[in-house]
N, C-alpha and C positions, 0 to 999 in steps of 0.2 A: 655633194658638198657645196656650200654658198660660198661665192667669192668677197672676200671686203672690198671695199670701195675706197681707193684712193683719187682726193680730191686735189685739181689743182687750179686755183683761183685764177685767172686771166686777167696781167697788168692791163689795165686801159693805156697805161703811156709806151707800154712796150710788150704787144699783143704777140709777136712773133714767135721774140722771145722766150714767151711764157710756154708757147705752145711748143717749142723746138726743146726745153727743159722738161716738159714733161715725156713727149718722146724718146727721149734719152734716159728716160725712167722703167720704160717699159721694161717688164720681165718676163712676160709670156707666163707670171707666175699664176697662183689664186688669188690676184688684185684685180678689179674693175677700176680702170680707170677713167676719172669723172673731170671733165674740164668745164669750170663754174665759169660762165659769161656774162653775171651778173653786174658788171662795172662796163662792158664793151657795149658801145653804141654802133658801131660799124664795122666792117672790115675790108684790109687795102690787100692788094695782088699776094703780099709779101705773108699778109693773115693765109690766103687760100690753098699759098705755094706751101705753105707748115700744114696746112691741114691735109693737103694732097700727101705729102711724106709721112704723116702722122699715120691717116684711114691704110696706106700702103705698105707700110712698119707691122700697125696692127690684124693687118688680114696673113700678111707672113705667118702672124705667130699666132693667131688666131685668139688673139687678143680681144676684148670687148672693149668700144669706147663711146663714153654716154656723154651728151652736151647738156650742161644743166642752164634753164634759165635765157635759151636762147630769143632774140627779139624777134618779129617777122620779118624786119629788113635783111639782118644776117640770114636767116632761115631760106627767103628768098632766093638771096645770093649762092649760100650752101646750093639748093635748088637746080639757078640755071645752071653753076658749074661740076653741077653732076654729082654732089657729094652728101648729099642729104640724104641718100639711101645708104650710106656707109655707115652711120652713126646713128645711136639710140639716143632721142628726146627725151629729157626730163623736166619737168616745171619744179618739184622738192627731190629734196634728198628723202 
């Protein structure tokens, strides 16, 4: 059975945020959840600290979570603090 893909677009003015609302969306259901980076140019401690609870929410529940549209600088960052193996790259939907 395919899972859909639920997308949630990342405020550039309030990346945190965005990322801590969609966390609180997870359902462990038949949803793939897709976080679009396409407006984020960087990311601060507070981006990494939502991602760290996000990647550790969805390994709980065995959850899938894909990064759409990620730049190399984030990707980097993901990278040295260890989370870039947590999550599946997308360039499209």
């Amino acid at each position: 059975m395919s899972k859909i893909a639920e997308i949630h677009k990342i405020d550039a003015d309030h990346p945190a945020e965005s990322i801590r609302t969609a966390r609180e969306k997870l359902n462990g259901a038949q949803v793939e959840t897709v976080l679009d980076f396409t407006s984020l140019s960087r990311v601060d401690p507070s981006v990494l600290r939502e991602m760290e609870d996000l990647a550790n929410l969805a390994d709980e529940r065995a959850d899938k979570i894909s990064l759409l549209h990620v730049n190399v600088e984030i990707y980097k960052v993901l990278k040295l603090a260890k989370l870039s193996a947590r999550f599946t790259f997308r360039t499209s939907r």
